[in-house]
OpenMM code with the backbone's topology and positions (N, CA, C; nanometers):
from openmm import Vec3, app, unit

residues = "UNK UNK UNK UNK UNK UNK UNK UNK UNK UNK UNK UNK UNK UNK UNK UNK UNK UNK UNK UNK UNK UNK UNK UNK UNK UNK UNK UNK UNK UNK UNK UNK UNK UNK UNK UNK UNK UNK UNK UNK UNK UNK UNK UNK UNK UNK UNK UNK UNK UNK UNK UNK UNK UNK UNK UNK UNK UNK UNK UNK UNK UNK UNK UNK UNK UNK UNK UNK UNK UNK UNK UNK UNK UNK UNK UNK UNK UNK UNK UNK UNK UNK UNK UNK UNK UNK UNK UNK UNK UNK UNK UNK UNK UNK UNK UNK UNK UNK UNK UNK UNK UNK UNK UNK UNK UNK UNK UNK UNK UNK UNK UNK UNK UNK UNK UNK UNK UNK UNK UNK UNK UNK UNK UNK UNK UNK UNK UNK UNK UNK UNK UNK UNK UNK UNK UNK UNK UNK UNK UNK UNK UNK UNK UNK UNK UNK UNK UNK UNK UNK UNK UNK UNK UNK UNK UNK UNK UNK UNK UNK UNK UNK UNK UNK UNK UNK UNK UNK".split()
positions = [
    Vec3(-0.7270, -0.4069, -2.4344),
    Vec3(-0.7860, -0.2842, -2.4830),
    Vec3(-0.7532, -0.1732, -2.3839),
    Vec3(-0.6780, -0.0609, -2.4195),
    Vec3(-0.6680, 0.0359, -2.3328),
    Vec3(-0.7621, 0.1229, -2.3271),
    Vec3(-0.8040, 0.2363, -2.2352),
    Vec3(-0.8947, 0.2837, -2.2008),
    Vec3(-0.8103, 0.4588, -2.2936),
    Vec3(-0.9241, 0.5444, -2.2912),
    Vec3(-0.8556, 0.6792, -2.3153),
    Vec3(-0.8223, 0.7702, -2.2049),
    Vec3(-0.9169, 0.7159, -2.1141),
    Vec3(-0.9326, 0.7776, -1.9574),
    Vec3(-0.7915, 0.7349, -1.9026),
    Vec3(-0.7238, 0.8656, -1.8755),
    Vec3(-0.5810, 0.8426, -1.8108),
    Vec3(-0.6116, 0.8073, -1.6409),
    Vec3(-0.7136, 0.8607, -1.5622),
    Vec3(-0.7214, 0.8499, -1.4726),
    Vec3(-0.6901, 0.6542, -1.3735),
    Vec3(-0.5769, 0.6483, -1.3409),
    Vec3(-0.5872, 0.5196, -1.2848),
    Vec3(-0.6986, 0.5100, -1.1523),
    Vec3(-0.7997, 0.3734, -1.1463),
    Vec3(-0.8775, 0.3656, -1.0478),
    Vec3(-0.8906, 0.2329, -1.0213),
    Vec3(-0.9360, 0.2215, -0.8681),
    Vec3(-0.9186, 0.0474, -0.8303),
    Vec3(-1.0074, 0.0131, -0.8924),
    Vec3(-1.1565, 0.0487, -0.9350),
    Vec3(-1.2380, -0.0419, -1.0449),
    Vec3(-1.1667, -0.0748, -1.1957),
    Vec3(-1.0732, -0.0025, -1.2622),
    Vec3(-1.0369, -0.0246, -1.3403),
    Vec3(-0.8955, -0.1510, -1.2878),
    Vec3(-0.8663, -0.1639, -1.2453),
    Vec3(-0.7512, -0.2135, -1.1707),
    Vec3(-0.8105, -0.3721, -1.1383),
    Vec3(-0.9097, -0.3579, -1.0576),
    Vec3(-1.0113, -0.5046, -1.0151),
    Vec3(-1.0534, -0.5322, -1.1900),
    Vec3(-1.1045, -0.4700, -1.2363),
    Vec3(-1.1498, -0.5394, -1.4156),
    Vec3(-1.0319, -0.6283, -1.5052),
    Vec3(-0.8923, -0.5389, -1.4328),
    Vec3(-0.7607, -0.6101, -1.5109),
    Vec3(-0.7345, -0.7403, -1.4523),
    Vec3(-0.7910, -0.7480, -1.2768),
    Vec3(-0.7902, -0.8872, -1.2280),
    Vec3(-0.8668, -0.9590, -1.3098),
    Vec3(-0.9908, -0.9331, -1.2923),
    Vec3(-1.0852, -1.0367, -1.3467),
    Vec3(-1.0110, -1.0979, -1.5180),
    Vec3(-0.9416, -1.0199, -1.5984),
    Vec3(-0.8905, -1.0437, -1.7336),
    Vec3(-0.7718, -1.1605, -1.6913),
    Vec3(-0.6557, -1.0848, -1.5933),
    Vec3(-0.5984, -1.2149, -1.4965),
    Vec3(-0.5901, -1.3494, -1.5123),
    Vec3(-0.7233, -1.3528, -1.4179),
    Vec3(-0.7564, -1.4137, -1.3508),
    Vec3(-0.8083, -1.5106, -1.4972),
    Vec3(-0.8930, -1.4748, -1.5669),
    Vec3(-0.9153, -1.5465, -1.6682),
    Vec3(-0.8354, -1.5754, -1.7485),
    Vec3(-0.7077, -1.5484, -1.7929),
    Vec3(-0.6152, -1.5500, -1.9215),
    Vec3(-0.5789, -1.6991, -1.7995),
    Vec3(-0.5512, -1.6397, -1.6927),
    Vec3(-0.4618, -1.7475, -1.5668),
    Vec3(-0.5494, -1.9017, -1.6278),
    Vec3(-0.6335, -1.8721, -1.6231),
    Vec3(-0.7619, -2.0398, -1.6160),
    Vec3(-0.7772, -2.0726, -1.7591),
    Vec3(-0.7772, -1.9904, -1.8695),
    Vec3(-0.7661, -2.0310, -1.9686),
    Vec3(-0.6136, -2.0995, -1.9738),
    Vec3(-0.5138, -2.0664, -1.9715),
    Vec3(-0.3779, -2.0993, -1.9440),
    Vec3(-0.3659, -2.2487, -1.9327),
    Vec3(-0.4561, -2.2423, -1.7901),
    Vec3(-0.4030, -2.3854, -1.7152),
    Vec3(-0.5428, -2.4985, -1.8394),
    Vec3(-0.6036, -2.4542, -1.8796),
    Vec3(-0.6975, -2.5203, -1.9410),
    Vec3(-0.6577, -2.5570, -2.0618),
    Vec3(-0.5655, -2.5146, -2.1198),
    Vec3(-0.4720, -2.5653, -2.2433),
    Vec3(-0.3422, -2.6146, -2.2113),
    Vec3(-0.3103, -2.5755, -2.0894),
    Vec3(-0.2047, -2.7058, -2.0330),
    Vec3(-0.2638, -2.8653, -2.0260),
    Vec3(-0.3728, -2.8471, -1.9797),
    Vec3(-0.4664, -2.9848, -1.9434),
    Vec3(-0.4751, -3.0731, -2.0503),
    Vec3(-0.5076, -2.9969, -2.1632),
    Vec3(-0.5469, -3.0577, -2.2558),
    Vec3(-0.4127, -3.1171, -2.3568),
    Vec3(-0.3072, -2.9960, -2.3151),
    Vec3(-0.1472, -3.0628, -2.3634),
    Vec3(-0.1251, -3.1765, -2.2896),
    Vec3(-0.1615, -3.1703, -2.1386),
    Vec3(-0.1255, -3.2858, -2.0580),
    Vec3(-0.1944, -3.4373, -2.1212),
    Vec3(-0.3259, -3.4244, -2.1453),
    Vec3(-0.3832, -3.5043, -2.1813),
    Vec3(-0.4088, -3.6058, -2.3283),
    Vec3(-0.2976, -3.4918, -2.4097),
    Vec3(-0.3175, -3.5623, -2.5284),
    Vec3(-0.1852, -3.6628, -2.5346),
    Vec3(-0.2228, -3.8123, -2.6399),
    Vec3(-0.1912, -3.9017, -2.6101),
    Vec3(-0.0299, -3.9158, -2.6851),
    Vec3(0.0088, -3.8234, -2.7351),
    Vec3(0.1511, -3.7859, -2.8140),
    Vec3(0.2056, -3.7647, -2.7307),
    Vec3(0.3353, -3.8084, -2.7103),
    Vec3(0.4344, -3.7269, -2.5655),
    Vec3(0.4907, -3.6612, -2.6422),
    Vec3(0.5355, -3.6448, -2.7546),
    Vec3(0.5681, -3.5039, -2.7664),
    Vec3(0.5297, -3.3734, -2.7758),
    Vec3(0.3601, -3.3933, -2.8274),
    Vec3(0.2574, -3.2781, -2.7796),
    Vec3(0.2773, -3.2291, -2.6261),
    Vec3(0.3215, -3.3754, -2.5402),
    Vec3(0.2574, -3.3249, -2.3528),
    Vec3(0.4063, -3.2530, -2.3706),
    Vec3(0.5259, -3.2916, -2.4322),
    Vec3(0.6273, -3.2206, -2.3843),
    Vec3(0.6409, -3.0755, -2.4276),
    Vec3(0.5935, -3.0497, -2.5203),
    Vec3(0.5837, -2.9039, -2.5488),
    Vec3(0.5477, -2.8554, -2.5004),
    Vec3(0.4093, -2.8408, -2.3652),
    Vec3(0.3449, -2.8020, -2.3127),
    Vec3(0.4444, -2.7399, -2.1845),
    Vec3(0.5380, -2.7759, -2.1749),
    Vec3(0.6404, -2.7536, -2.0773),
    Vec3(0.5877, -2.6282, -1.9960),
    Vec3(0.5969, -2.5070, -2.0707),
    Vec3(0.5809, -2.3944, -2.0014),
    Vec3(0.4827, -2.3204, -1.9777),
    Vec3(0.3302, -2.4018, -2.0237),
    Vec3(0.2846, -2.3659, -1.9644),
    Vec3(0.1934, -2.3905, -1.8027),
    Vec3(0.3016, -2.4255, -1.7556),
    Vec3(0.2431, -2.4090, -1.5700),
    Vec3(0.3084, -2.2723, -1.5627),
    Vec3(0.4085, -2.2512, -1.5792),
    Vec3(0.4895, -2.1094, -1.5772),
    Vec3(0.4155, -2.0149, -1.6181),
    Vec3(0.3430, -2.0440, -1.7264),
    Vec3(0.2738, -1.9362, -1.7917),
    Vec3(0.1430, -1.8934, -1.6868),
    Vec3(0.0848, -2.0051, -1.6862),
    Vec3(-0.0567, -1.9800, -1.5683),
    Vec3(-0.0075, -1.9272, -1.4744),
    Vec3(0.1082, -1.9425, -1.3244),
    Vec3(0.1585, -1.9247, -1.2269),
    Vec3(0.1833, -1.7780, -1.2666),
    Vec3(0.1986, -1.7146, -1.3914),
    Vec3(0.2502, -1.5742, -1.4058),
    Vec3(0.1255, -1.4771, -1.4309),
    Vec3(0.0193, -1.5425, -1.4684),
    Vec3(-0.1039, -1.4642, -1.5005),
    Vec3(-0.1470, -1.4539, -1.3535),
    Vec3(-0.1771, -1.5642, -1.2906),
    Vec3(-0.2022, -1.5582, -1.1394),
    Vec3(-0.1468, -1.4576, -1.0542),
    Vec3(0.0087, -1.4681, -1.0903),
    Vec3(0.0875, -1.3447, -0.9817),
    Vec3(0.0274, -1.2046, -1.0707),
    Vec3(0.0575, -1.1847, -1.1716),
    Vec3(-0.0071, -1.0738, -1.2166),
    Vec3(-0.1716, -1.0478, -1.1691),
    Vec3(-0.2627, -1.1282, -1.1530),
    Vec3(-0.3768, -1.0545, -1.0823),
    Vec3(-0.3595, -1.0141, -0.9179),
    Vec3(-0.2648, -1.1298, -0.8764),
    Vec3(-0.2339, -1.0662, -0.7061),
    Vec3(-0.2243, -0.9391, -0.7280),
    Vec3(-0.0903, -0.8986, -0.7748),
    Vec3(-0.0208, -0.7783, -0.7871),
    Vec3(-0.0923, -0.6713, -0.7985),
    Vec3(-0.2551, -0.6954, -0.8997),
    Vec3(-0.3219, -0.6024, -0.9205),
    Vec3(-0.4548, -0.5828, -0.8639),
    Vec3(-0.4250, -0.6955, -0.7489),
    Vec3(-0.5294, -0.6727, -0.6411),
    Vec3(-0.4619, -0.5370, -0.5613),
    Vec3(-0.3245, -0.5976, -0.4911),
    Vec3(-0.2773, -0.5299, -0.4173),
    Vec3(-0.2340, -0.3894, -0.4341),
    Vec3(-0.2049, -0.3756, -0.5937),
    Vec3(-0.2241, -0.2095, -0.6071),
    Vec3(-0.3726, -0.1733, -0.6318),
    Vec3(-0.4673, -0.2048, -0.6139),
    Vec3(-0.5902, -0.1237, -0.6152),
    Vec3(-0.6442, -0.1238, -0.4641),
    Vec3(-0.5840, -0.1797, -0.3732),
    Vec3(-0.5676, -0.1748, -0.2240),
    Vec3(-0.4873, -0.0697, -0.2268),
    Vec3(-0.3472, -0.0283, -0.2428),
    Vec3(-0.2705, 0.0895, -0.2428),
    Vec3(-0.3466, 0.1962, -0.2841),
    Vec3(-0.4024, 0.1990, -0.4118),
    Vec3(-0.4289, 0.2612, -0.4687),
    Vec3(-0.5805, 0.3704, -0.4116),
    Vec3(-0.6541, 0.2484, -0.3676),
    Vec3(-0.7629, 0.2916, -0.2651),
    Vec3(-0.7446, 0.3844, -0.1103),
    Vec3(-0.6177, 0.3246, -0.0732),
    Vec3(-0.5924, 0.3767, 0.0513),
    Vec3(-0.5276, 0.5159, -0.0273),
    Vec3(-0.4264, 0.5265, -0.0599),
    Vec3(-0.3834, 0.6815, -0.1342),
    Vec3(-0.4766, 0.7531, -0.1610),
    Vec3(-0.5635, 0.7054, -0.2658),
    Vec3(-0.6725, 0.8311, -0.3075),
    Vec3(-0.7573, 0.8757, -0.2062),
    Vec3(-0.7955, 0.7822, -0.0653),
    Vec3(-0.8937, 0.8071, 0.0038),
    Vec3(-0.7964, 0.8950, 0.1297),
    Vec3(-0.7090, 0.9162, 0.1250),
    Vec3(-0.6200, 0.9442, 0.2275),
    Vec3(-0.6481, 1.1026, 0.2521),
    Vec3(-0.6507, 1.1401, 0.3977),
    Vec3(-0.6743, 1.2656, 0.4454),
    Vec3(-0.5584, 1.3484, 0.4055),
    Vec3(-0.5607, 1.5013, 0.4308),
    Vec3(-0.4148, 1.5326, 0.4167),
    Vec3(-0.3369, 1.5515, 0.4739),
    Vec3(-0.2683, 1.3976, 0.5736),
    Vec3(-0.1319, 1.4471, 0.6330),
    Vec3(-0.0325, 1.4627, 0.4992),
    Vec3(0.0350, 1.5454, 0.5734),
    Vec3(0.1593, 1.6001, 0.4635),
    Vec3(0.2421, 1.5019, 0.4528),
    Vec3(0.2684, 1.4011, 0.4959),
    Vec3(0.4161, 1.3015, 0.4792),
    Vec3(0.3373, 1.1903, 0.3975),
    Vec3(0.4938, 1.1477, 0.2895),
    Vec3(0.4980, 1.0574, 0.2113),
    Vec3(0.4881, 0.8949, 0.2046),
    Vec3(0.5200, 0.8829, 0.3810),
    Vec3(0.5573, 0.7688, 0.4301),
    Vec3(0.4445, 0.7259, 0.5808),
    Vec3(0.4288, 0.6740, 0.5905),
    Vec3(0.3221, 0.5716, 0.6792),
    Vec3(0.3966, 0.5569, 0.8174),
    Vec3(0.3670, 0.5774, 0.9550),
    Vec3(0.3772, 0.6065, 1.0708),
    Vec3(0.2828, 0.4638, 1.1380),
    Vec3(0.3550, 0.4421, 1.2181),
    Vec3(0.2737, 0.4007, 1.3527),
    Vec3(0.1631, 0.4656, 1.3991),
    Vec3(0.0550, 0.4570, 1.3890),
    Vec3(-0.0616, 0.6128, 1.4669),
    Vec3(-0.0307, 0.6258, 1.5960),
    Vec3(0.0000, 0.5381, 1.6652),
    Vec3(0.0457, 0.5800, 1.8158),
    Vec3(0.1639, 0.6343, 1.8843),
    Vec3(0.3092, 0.5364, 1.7689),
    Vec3(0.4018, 0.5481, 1.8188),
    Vec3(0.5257, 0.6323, 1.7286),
    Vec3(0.4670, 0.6625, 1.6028),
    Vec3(0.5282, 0.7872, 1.5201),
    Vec3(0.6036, 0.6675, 1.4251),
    Vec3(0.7044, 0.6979, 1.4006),
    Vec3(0.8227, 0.6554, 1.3036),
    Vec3(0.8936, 0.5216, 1.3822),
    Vec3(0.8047, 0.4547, 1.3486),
    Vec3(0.8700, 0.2874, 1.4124),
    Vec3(0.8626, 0.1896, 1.3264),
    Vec3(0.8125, 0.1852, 1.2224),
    Vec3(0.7418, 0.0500, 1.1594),
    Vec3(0.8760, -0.0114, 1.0796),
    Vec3(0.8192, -0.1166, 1.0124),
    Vec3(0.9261, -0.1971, 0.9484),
    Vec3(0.8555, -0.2467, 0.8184),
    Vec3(0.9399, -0.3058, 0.7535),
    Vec3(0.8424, -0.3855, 0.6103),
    Vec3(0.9073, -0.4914, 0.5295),
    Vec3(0.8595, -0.5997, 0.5257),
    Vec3(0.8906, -0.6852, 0.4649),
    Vec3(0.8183, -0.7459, 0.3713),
    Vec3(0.8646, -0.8108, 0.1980),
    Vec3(0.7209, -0.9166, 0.1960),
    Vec3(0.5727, -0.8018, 0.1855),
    Vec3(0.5556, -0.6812, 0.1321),
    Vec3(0.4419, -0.6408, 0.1428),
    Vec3(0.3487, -0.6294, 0.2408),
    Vec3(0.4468, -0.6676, 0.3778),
    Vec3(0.3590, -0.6016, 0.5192),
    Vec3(0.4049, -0.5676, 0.5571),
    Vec3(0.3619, -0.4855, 0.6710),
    Vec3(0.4409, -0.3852, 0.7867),
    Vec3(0.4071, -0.4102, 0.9334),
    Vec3(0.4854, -0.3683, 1.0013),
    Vec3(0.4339, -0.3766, 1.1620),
    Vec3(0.5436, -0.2653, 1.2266),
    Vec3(0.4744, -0.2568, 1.3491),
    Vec3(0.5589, -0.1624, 1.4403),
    Vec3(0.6619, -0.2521, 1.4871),
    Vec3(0.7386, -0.1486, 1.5333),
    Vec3(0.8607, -0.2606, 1.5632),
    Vec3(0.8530, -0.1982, 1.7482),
    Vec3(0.7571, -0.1077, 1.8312),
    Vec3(0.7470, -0.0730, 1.9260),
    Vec3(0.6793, -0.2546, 2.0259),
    Vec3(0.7560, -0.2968, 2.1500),
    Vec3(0.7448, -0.3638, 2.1841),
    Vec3(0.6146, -0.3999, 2.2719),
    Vec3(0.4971, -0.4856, 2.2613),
    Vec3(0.3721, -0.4486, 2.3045),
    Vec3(0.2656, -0.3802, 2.2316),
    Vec3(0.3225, -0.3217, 2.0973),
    Vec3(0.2367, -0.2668, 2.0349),
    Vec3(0.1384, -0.3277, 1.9909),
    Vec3(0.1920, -0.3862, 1.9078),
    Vec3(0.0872, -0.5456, 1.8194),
    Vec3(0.0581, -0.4880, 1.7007),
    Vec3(0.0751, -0.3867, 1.6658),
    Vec3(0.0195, -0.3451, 1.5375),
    Vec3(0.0925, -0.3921, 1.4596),
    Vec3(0.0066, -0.4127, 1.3274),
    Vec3(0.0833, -0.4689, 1.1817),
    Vec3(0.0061, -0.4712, 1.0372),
    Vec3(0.0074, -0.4285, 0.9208),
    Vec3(-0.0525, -0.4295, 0.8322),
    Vec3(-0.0654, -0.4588, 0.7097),
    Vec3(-0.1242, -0.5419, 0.6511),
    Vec3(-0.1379, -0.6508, 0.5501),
    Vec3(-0.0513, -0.6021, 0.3874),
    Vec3(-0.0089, -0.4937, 0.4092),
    Vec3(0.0450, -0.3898, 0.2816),
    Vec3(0.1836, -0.2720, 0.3216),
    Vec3(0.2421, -0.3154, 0.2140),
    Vec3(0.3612, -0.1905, 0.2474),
    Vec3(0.3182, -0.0317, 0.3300),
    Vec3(0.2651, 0.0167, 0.4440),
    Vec3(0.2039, 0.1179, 0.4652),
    Vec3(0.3314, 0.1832, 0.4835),
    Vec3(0.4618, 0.1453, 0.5172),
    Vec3(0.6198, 0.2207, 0.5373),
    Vec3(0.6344, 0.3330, 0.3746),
    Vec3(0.5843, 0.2566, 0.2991),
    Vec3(0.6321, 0.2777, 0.1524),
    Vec3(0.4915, 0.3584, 0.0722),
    Vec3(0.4293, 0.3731, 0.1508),
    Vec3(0.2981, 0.4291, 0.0957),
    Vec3(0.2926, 0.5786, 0.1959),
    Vec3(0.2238, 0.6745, 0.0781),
    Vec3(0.1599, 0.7895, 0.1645),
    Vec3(0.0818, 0.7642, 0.3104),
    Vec3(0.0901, 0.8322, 0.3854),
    Vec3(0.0656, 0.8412, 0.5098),
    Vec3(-0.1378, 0.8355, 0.4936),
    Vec3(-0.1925, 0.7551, 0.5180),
    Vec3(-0.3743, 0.7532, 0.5284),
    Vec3(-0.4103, 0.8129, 0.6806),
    Vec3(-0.3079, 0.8193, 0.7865),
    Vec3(-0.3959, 0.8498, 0.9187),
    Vec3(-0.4528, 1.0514, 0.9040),
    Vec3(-0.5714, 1.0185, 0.9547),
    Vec3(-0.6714, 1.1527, 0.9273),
    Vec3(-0.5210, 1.2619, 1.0239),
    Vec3(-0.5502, 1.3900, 0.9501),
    Vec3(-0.5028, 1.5176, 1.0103),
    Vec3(-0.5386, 1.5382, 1.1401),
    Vec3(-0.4458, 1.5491, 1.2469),
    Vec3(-0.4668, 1.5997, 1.3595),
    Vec3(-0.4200, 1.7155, 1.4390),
    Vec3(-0.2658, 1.7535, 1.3754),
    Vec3(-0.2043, 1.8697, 1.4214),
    Vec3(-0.1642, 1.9152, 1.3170),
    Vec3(-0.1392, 2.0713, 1.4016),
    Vec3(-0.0388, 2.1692, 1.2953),
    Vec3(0.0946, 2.1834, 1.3753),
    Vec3(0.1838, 2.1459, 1.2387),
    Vec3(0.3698, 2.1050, 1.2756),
    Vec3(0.4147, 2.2083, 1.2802),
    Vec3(0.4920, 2.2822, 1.2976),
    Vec3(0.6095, 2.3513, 1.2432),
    Vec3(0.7037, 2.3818, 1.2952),
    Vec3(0.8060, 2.4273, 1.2300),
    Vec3(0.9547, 2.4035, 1.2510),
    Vec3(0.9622, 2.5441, 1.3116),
    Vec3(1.1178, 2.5926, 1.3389),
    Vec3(1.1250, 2.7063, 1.4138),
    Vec3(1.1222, 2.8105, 1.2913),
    Vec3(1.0831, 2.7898, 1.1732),
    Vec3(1.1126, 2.9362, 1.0604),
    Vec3(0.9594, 2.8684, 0.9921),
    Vec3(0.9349, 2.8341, 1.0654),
    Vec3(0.7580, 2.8382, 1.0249),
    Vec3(0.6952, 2.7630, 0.9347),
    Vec3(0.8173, 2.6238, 0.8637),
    Vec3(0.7800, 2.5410, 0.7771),
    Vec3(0.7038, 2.4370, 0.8627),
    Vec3(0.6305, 2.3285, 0.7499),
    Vec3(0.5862, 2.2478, 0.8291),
    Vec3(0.4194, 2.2378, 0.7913),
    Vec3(0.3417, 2.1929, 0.8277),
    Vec3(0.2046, 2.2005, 0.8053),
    Vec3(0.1297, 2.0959, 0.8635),
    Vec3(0.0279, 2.0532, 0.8445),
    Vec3(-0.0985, 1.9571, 0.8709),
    Vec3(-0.0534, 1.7933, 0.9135),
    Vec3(-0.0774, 1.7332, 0.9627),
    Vec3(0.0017, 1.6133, 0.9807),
    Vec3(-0.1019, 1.5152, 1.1026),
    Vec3(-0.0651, 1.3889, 1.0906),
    Vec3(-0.1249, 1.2976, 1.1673),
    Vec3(-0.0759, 1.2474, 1.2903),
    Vec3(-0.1491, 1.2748, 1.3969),
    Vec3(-0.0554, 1.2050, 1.5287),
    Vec3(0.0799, 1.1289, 1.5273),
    Vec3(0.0900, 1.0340, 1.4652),
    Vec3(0.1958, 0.9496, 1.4520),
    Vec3(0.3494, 1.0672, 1.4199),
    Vec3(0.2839, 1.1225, 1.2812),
    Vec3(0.3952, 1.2002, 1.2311),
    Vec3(0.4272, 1.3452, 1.3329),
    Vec3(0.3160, 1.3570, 1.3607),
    Vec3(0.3170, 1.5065, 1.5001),
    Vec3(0.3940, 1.4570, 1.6008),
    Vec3(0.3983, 1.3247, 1.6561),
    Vec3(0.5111, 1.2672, 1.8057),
    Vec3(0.6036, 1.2501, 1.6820),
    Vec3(0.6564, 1.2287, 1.6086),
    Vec3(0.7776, 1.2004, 1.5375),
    Vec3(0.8534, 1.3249, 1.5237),
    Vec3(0.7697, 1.4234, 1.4810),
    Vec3(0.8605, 1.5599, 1.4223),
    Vec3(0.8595, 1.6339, 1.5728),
    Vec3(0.7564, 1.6209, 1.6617),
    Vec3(0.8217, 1.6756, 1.7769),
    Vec3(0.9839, 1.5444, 1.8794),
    Vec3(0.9289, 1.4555, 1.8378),
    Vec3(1.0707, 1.3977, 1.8592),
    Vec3(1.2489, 1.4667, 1.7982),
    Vec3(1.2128, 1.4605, 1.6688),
    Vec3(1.3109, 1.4890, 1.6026),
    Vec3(1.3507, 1.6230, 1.5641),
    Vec3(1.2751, 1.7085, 1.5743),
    Vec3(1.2604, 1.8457, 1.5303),
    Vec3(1.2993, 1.9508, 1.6443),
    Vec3(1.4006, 2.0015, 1.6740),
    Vec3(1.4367, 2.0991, 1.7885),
    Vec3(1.3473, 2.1951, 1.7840),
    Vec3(1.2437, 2.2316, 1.8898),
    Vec3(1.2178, 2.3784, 1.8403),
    Vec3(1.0257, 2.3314, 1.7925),
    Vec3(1.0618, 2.2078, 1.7637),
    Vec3(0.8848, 2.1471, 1.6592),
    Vec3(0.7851, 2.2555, 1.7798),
    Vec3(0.6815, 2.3338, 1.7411),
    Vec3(0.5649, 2.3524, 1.7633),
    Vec3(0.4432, 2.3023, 1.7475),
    Vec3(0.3721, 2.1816, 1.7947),
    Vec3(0.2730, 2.1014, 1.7728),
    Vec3(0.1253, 2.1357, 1.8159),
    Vec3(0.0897, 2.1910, 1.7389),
    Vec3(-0.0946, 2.2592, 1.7676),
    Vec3(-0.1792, 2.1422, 1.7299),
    Vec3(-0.2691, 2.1266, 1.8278),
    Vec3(-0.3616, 2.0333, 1.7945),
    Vec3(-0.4730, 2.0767, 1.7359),
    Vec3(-0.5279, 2.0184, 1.5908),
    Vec3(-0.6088, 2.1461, 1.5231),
    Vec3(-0.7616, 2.0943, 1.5743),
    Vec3(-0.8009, 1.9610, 1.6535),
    Vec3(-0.9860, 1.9858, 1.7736),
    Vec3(-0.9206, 1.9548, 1.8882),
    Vec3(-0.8137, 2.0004, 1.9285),
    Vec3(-0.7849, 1.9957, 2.0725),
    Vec3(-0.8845, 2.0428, 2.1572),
    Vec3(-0.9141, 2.0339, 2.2819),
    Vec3(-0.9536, 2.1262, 2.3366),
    Vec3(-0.8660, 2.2370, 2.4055),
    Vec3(-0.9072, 2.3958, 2.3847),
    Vec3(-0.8486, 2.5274, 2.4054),
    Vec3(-0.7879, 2.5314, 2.2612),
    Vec3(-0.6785, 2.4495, 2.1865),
    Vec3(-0.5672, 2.4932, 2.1150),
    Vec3(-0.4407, 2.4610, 2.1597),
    Vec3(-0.4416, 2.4069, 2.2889),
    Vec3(-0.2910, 2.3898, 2.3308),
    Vec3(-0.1897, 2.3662, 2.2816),
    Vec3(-0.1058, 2.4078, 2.2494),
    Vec3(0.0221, 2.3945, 2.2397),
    Vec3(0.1262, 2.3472, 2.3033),
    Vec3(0.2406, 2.2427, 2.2440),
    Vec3(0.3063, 2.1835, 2.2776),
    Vec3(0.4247, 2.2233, 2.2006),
    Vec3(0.5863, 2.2181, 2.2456),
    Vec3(0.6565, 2.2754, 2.1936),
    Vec3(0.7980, 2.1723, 2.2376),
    Vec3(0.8771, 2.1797, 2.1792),
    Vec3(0.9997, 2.0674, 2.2308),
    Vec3(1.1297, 2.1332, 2.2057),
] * unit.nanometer
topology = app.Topology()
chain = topology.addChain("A")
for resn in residues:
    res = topology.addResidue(resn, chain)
    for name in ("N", "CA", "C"):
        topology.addAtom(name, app.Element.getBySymbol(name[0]), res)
């Protein structure tokens, strides 16, 4: 049943698990009963469905893990970048497999979800900008990154104490 409400939300998202999750167990519960009946050619028909259950199952993962995405995006402060930072060490991370980690040596950080491939969640801390005045609001991580990379980057810390400015 589709909803009319276009708005996607992780409660709506967790409800499609729970449907999942149940189609998944109903699934395997009419495999059982293929398994169990005393015709082998009934049990052989039954062939596909372990395949079938194993696919309802991955389909509720999947829709765990985007209402985890989905949660972190909507709740996300406004740094301006598209992409997910190290908070300490700027533009380092890596991703494999639906996790990430820094790839900075000693760091230890690492996180249970694509955060490389997802909007940036760390809270606003500076104001960026370039030498013609582009640039805007941004999170530590991404503020040491664009003053890394950025000739010229102007990095204002917006509760610094004074306002100081940093410039590269």
């Amino acid at each position: 049943m589709m909803s009319t409400d276009r708005a996607a939300t992780p409660a709506k998202l967790r409800r499609l698990v729970g449907q999942a999750e149940a189609l998944a167990a109903e699934i395997a519960g009419v495999r059982d009963r293929f398994r169990a009946d005393p015709d082998e050619s009934t049990r052989l028909a039954g062939f596909r469905l372990d395949d079938a259950a194993g696919t309802a199952a991955r389909i509720a993962h999947e829709l765990v893990a985007t209402a985890g995405d989905l949660a972190r995006v909507r709740g996300r402060p406004t740094c301006g970048a598209d992409w997910g930072v190290c908070p300490v060490h700027g533009n380092t991370l890596r991703a494999s497999g639906g996790r990430c980690w820094c790839t900075v040596l000693d760091c230890g950080r690492s996180w249970g979800y694509d955060r490389l491939g997802l909007p940036c969640s760390e809270p606003v801390a500076f104001d960026v900008r370039d030498t013609e005045g582009g640039g805007g609001p941004m999170c530590a991580g991404h503020a040491k990154d664009a003053q890394n990379r950025i000739v010229g980057a102007v990095v204002t810390p917006l509760d610094g104490p004074g306002g100081e400015e940093s410039s590269r």
